[in-house]
N, C-alpha and C positions, 0 to 999 in steps of 0.2 A: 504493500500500500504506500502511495507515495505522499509526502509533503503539503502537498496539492489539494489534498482530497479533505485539509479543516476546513477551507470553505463552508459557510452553511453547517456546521457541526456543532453540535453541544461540546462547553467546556471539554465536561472531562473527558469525550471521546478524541478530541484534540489533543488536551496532556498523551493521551496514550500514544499517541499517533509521534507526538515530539520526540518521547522518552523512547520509541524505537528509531526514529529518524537519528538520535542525539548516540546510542546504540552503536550503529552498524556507519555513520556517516564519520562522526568528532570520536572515535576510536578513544573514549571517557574510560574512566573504569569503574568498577563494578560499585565500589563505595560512593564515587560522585554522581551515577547512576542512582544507586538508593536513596541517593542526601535529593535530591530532585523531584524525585517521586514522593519525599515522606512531605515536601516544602509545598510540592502544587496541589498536592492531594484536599487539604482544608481549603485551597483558596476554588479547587474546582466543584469541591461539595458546594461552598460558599452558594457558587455561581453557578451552579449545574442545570439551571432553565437558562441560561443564558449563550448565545451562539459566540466563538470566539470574536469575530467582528465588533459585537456589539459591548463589551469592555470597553469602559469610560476609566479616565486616570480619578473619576471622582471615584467612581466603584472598589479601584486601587487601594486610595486615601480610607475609602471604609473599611477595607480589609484589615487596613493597618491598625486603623483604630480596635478592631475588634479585635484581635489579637492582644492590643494591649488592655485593653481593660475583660477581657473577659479569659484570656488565656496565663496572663503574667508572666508571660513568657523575658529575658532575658534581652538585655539589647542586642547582645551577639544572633543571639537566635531571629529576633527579627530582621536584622542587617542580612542576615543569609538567606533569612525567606525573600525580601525585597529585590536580591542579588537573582538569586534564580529565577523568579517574574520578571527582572529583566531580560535576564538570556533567554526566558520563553516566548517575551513576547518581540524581544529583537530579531530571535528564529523566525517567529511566523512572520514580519515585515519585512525582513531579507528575502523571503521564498516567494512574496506580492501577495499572503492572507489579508494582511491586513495595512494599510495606508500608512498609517503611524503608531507606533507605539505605545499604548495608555500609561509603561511607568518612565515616557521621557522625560518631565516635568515631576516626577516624584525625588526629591532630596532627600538624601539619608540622615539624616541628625545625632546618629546613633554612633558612639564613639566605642570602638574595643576597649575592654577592661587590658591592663598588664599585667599579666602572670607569667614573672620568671620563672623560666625553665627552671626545675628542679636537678641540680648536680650531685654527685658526689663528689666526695673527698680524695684526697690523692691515697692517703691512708684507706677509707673503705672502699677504694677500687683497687689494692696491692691486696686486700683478705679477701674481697669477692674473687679474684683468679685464684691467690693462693690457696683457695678451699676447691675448687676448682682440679688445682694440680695432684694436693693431698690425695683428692679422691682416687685419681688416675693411681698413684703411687701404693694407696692401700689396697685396691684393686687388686694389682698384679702381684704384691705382696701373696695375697690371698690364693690368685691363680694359681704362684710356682708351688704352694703348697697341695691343691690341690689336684692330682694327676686325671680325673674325668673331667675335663673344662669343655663345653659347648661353645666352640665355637664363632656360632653362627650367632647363637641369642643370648647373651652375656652380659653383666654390668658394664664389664671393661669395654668394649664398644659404645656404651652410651656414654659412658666417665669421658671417654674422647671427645664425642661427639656434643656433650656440652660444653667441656673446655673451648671444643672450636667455637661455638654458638656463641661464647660471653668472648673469647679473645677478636670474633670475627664484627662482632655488636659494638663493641669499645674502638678497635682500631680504625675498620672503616665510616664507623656514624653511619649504615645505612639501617632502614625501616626493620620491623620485624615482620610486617608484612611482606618486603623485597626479599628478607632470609628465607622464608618459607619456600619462597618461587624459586628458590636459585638450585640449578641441575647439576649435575657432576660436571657436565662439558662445558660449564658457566668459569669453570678454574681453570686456570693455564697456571699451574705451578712453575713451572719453568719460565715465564714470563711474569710471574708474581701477582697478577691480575683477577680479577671479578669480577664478568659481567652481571650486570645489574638492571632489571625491567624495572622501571619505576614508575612513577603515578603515569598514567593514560599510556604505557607501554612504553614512558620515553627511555631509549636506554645510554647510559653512563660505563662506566668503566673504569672500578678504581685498581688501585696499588696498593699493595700487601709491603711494608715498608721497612715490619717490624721482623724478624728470622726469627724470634721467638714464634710468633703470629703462624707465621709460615710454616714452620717446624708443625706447631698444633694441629694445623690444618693437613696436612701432609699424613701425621701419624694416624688421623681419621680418617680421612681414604684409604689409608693401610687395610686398618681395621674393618671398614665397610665393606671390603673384594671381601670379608667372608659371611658375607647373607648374600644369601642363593635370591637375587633377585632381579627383573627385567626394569624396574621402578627406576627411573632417572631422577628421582627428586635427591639431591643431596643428602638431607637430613632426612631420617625416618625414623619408624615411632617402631614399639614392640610387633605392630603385624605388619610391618614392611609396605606401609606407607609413609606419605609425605606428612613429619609433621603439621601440626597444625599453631597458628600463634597462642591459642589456649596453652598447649603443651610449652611453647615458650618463657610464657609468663610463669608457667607452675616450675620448670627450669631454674628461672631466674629466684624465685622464692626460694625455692630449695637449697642455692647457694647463700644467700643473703642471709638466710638463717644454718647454714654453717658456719660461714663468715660472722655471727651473730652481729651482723649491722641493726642497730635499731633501729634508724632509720626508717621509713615506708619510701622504699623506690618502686619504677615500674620497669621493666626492660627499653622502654623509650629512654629513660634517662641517661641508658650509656651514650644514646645517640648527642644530648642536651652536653652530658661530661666530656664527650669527643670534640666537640663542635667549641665551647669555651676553652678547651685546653689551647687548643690550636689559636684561637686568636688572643687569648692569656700570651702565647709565646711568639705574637709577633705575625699571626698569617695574615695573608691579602686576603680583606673580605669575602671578594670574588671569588678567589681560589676556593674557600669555603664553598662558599654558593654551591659549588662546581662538584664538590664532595660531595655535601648535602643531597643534591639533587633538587634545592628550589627553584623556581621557575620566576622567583621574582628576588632582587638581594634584600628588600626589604623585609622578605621572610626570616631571613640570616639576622638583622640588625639587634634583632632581641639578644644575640647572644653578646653581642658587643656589651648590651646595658648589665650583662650578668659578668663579663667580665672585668669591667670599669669599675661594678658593685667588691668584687672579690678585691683588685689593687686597693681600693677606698681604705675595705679592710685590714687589710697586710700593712697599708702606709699607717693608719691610726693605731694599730698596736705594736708595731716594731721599729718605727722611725724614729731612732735617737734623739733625731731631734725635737720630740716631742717631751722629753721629759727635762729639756733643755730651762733654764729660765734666765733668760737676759736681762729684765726689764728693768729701765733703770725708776 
């Protein structure tokens, strides 16, 4: 069904019409996909006797309204509802549905809250690996003792395989979403490399920098040539599938409370801890960007204000010359 065919259409059989056009056409992925559909969904019940055509920017301004007073919803969440009506209704005015746009003349007012990235410490990112290695280490302790070892489905293989997970999370900064997807034939050990599918399929390509990093990474592909399996997903879970980022998350807990971090982190924050160390020591913002995989550098800029926050730090409790007193 093509584009064309909202003409004369009720809302929400238009929404549907977009969100496969948006599908198969803007190669989206599957979570900006879902954030779309959950965002038009209220605005096309709203307006569901209504023909897209006939959407007024006044009609717009009421949605908005009602949202805030009847939903409470968050300014962020409004800003994003507002954002998606536009790309829905700029879609159907690019394709000639409709003349003009009803949210051209709507202004946003709605300012993002700041929520700095949550980091770690340099201290509880050396016990998060080190509880990590420990594992591997008591593992195989364990193995040479004893003489039946399976294998194919063994601790010692997953000991590896999260060591990679948290050494591969920290060094490159990339999603745990991106982890999940990444195949055997995504590593070029020999070339040190990672390919990396990232949001809407865009893909990057990072460097493996660390030979520690490398080395981990290496010892679990070792380990993996012995599960009898045709599965190309890198990581895999006990029945020889692809894990999944749930299984990431309970991963990362697992350590975090070996590590006895008190702490509440989430496996994103290695990404947050990667991404501040780097400009802590001096990187090109850009370059960042480029790691990252943002699409915009003002998405990176936040980590700037977390690591401006950390020097602020360091200079108020260790600068000598603070305890200094000249005054005449």
């Amino acid at each position: 069904m093509k584009i064309k065919e909202m003409i004369k259409m009720k809302i929400e059989s238009s929404v549907e019409i977009f969100l496969n056009a948006a599908m198969f056409e803007r190669n989206l992925s599957e979570k900006t996909l879902e954030a779309y559909k959950s965002d038009l969904k209220t605005f096309s019940q709203t307006f569901k006797q209504k023909e897209v055509e006939e959407i007024t920017t006044e009609n717009v301004r009421e949605f908005i309204e009602f949202l805030e007073k009847n939903h409470h919803y968050k300014d962020t969440t409004i800003k994003r509802k507002i954002a998606t009506l536009k790309v829905f209704f700029n879609f159907a005015e690019q394709d000639g549905i409709i003349a003009d746009s009803p949210t051209r003349k709507i202004r946003q007012k709605y300012k993002i809250a700041k929520h700095l990235p949550k980091v770690l410490s340099e201290r509880e990112l050396k016990k998060l690996l080190k509880a990590s290695y420990n594992e591997i280490k008591f593992l195989q302790e364990m193995d040479e003792k004893n003489t039946d070892v399976d294998l194919e489905n063994n601790d010692l293989i997953r000991a590896h395989r999260d060591c990679a997970i948290l050494e591969i999370l920290f060094s490159t900064g990339m999603r745990i979403g991106e982890l999940v997807m990444l195949n055997v034939n995504h590593i070029n050990l020999q070339e040190r490399t990672i390919l990396i599918f990232g949001k809407g399929r865009k893909e990057r390509i990072i460097y493996i920098s660390s030979d520690e990093v490398l080395n981990a990474l290496k010892e679990y592909i070792i380990h993996r040539k012995n599960i009898q399996t045709d599965m190309q997903a890198l990581l895999l879970n006990r029945d020889k599938k692809r894990l999944s980022i749930y299984s990431i998350e309970n991963i990362f807990k697992k350590y975090c409370e070996k590590a006895k971090i008190r702490n509440h982190y989430t496996p994103h924050c290695l990404r947050h801890t990667m991404a501040t160390m780097l400009l802590y020591n001096g990187a090109d913002i850009r370059a960042v960007q480029e790691i990252l995989g943002h699409a915009s550098v003002v998405t990176t800029q936040i980590y700037t204000e977390v690591s401006q926050k950390h020097k602020k730090k360091v200079l108020t409790k260790f600068n000598a010359r603070n305890r200094m007193k000249m005054s005449l």
